[in-house]
C-alpha positions as CSV (number, residue, x, y, z in Angstrom):
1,X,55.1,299.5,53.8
2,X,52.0,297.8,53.8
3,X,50.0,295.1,51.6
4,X,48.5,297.2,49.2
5,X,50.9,299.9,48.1
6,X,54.5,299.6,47.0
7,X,57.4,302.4,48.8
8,X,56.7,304.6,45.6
9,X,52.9,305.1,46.0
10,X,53.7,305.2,49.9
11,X,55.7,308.0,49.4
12,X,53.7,309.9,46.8
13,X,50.7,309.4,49.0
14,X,52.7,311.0,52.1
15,X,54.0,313.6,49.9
16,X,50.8,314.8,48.4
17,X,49.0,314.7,51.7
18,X,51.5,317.1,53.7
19,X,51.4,319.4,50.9
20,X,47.3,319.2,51.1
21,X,46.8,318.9,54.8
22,X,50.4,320.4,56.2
23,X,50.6,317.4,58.3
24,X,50.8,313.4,57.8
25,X,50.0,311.1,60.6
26,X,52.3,307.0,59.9
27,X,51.0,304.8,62.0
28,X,51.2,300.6,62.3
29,X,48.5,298.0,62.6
30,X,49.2,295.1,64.4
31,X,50.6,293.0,61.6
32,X,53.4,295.6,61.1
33,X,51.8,296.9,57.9
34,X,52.6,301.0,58.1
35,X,49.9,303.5,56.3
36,X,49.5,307.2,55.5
37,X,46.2,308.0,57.5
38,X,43.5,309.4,55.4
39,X,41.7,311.1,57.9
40,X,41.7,311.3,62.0
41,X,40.7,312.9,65.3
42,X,43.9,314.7,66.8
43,X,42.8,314.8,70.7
44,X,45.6,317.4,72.2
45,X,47.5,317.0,75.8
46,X,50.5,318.8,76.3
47,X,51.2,316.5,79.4
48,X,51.0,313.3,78.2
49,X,51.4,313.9,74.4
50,X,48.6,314.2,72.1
51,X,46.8,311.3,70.6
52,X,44.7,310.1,67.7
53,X,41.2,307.9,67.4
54,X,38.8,307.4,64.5
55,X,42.3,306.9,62.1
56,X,41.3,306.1,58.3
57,X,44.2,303.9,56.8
58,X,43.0,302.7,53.5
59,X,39.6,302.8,51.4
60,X,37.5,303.0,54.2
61,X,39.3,300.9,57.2
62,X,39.9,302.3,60.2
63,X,42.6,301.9,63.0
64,X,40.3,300.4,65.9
65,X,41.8,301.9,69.8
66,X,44.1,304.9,70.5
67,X,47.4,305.7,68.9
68,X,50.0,307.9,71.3
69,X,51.6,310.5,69.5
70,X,54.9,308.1,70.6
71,X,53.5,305.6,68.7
72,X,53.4,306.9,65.3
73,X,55.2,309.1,62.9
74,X,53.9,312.4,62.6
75,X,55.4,315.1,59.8
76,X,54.3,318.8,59.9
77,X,55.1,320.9,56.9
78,X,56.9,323.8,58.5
79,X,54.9,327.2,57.7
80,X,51.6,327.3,56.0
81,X,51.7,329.6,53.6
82,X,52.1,326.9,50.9
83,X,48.9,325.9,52.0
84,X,47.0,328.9,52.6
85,X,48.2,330.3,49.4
86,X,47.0,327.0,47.4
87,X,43.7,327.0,49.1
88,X,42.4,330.6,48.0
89,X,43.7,329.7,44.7
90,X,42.8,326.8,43.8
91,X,39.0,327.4,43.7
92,X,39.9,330.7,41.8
93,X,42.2,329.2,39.2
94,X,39.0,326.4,38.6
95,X,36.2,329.1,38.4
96,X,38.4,331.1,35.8
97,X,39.6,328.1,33.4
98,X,35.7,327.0,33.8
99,X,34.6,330.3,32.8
100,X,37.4,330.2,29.5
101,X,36.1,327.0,28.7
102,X,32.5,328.0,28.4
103,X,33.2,331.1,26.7
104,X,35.2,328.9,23.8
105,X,32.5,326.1,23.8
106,X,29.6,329.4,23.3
107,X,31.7,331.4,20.7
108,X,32.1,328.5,18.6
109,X,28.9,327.3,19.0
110,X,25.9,327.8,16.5
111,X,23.5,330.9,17.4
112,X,20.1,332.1,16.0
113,X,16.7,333.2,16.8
114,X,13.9,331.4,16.7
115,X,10.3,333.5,15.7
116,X,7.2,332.5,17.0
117,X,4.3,334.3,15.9
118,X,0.9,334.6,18.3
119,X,-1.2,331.7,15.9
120,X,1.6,329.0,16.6
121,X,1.8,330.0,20.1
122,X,-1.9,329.6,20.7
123,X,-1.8,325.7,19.1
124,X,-3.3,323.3,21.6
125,X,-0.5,321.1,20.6
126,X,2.5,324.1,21.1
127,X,4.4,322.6,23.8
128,X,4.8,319.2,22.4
129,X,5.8,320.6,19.1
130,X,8.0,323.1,20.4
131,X,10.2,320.6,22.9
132,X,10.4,318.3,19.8
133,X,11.6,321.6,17.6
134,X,14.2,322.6,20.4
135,X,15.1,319.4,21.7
136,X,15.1,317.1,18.7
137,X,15.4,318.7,15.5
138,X,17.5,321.7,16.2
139,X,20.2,319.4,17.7
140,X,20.2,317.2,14.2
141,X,20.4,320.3,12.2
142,X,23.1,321.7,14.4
143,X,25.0,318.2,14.3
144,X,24.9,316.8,10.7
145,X,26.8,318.0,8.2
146,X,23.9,318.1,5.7
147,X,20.5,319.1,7.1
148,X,17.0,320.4,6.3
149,X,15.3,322.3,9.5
150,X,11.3,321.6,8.5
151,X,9.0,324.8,10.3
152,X,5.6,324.7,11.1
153,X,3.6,327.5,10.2
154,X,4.0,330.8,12.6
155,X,7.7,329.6,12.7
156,X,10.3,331.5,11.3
157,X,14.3,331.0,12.2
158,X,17.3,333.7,11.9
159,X,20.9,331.8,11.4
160,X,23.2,334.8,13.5
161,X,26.4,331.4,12.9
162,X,29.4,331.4,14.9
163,X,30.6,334.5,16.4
164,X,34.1,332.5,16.8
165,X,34.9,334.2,20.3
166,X,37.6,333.1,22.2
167,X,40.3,330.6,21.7
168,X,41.9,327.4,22.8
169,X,45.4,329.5,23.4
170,X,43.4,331.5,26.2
171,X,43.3,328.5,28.2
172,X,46.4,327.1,27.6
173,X,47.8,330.1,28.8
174,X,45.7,330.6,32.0
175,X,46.5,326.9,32.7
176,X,50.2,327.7,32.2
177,X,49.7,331.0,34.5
178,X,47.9,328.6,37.3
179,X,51.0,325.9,36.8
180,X,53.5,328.6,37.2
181,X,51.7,330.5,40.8
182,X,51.1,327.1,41.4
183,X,55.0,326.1,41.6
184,X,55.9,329.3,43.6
185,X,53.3,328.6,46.0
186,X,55.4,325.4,46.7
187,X,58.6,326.8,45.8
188,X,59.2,324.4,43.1
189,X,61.3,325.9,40.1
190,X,58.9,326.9,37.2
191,X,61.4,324.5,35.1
192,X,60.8,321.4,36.9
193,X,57.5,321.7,36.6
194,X,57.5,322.1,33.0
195,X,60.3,320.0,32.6
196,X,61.9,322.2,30.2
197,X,65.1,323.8,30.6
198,X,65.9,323.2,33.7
199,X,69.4,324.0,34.9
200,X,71.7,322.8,37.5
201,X,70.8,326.2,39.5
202,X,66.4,325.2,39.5
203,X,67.7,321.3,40.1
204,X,69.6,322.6,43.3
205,X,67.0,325.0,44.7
206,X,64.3,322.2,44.4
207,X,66.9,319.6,46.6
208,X,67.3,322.6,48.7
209,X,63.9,324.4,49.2
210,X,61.7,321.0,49.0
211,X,63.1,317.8,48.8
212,X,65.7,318.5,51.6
213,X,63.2,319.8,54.5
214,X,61.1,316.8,53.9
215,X,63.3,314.2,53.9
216,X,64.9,315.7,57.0
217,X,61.6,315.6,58.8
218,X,61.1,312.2,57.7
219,X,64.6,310.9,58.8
220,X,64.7,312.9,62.6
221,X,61.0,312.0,63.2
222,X,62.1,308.1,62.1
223,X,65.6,308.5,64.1
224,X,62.8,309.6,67.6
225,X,60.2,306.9,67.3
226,X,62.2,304.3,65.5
227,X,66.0,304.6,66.9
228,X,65.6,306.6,70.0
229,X,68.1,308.4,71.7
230,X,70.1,305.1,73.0
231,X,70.4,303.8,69.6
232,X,70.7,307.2,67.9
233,X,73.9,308.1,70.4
234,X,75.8,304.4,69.5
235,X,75.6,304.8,66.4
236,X,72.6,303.4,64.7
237,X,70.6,305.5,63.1
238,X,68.3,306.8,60.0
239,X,70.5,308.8,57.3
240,X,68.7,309.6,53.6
241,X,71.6,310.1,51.2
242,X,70.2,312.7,48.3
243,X,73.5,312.2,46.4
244,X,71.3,309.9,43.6
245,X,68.7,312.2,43.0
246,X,70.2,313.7,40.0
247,X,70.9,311.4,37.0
248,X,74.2,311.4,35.7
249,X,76.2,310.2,32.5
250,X,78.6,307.5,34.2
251,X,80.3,307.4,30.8
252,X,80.2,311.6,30.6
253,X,82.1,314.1,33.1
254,X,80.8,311.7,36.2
255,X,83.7,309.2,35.1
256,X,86.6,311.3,35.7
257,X,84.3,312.6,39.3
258,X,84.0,308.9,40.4
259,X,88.2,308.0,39.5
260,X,88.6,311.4,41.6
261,X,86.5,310.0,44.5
262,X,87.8,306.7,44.7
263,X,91.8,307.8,44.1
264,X,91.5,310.3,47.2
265,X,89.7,307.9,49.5
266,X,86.4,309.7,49.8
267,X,84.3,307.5,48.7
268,X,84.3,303.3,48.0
269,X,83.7,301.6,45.2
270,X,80.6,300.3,46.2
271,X,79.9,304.1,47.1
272,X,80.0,305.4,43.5
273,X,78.3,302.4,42.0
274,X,75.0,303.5,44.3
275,X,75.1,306.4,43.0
276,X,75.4,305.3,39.6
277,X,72.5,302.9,40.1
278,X,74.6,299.6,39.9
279,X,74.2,296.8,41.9
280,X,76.9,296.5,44.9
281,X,79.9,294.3,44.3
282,X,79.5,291.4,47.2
283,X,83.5,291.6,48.1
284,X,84.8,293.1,50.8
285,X,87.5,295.0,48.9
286,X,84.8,297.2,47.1
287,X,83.6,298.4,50.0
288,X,87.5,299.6,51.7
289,X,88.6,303.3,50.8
290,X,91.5,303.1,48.6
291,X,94.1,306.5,47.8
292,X,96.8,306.4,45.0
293,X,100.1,307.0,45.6
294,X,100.3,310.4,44.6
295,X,98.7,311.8,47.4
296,X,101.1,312.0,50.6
297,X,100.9,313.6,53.7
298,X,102.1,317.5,53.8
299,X,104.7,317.0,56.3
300,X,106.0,314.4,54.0
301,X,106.4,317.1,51.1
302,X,107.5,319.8,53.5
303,X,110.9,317.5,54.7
304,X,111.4,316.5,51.1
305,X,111.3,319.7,50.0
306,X,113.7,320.7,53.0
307,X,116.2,318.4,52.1
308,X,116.0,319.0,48.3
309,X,117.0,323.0,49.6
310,X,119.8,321.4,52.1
311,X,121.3,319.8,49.4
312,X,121.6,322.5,47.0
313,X,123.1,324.8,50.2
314,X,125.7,322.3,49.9
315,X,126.4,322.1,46.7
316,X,127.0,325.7,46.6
């Protein structure tokens, strides 16, 4: 897409930024280079077509002029409850594993009391020797594993230890909670989140509930500005094929798929080996549609089948 970032981090970066701002401006310098827009001005006409100025590509840079709405690529998560529902939550779901984490760090921290009597506290020299007590010495005592706390006089200290409060399971399980409200915010199967048993059911509502209305945004938006309707009604056009999302074991149950594809002429060679992540073969064979002979057409059957009964009429 551009200089700086290869199609995967393009894609991530437009990916995370229509989840986070339910809309991503693509627009295209004058070398050709094509950016997600950090930031930018949307100025609206319902006339003319909006426009954009003051567009942030990358680190800083800005677009200099006007880009038309014609000009550029412009995706739009579709409902924003996604967002809305992330955007509550998210400062929630910080102030409560903040909050665990404190509580965990306190409980197994060291407490005590510290007893100052009125003679210490009326030394001209209290405040210097009580920042060095608190500051200094406490945290050495606190830190090494063997320690001797010296006291002035009129200083007396009260070890209460660790109380031992909370526990490093709380947050792992309010950090597990957040993941999981998280992925239903989105729509995203708990399971792929994880990673952990996810089944061909969670793998097909993610295609379907995310991946698919994204890409087909990305390809009809591409197919307007891009293609245009001349272009779009000949023939030429923007198609995303989601068939090789899924990994598959071409020496598994995807063998005996692929033999079925190619022997009934749905699919080329060259069409299976893209989806098995091969290389194309450069011949022009591999790219014909090929049917084995056991497959015929069902008039075919139908007068074989009528003769077969003629003859038997006769032979009776």
């Amino acid at each position: 897409p551009n200089a700086n970032q290869t199609k995967s981090e393009f894609f991530t970066k437009l990916v995370s930024m229509l989840f986070i701002a339910g809309e991503v401006l693509i627009v295209e310098d004058k070398h050709g280079n094509r950016y997600v827009a950090d930031s930018y001005s949307t100025h609206y006409d319902s006339t003319n077509g909006d426009y954009y100025t003051d567009i942030e590509i990358w680190q800083g840079t800005k677009l200099q002029g006007t880009v038309l709405q014609k000009e550029a690529l412009v995706l739009r998560l579709s409902g924003s409850a996604p967002i809305s529902a992330l955007s509550g939550f998210s400062k929630v779901a910080g102030d409560m594993i903040d909050s665990a984490v404190k509580a965990y760090i306190r409980g197994q921290g060291n407490h005590g009391i510290l007893n100052i009597d009125d003679v210490a506290a009326g030394d001209p020299d209290f405040n210097a020797k009580y920042k060095d007590l608190v500051t200094d010495k406490f945290k050495k005592f606190f830190t090494a594993g063997q320690a001797v706390l010296p006291l002035f006089s009129g200083y007396s200290y009260q070890d209460l230890g660790s109380t031992g409060a909370g526990d490093t399971r709380d947050v792992r399980k309010m950090i597990d909670d957040i993941q999981e409200m998280t992925a239903r915010a989105l729509g995203v199967p708990k399971s792929i989140v994880t990673g952990e048993g996810v089944t061909d059911k969670d793998f097909a509502d993610f295609i379907t509930t995310v991946v698919r209305p994204i890409t087909e945004a990305f390809v009809q938006e591409c197919n307007r500005k891009l293609y245009g309707k001349k272009l779009w009604r000949s023939g030429s056009r923007m198609a995303a094929d989601l068939g090789g999302v899924k990994y598959v074991d071409m020496f598994g149950s995807a063998a005996q798929g692929a033999d079925k594809l190619i022997g009934s002429g749905i699919c080329s060679i060259n069409d299976v080996m893209v989806r098995f992540g091969l290389p194309r073969v450069s011949e022009a064979w591999a790219d014909q549609h090929w049917m084995t002979k056991n497959y015929s057409p069902a008039e075919t059957l139908l007068d074989g089948l009528e003769a077969t009964e003629t003859g038997q009429e006769s032979l009776a």
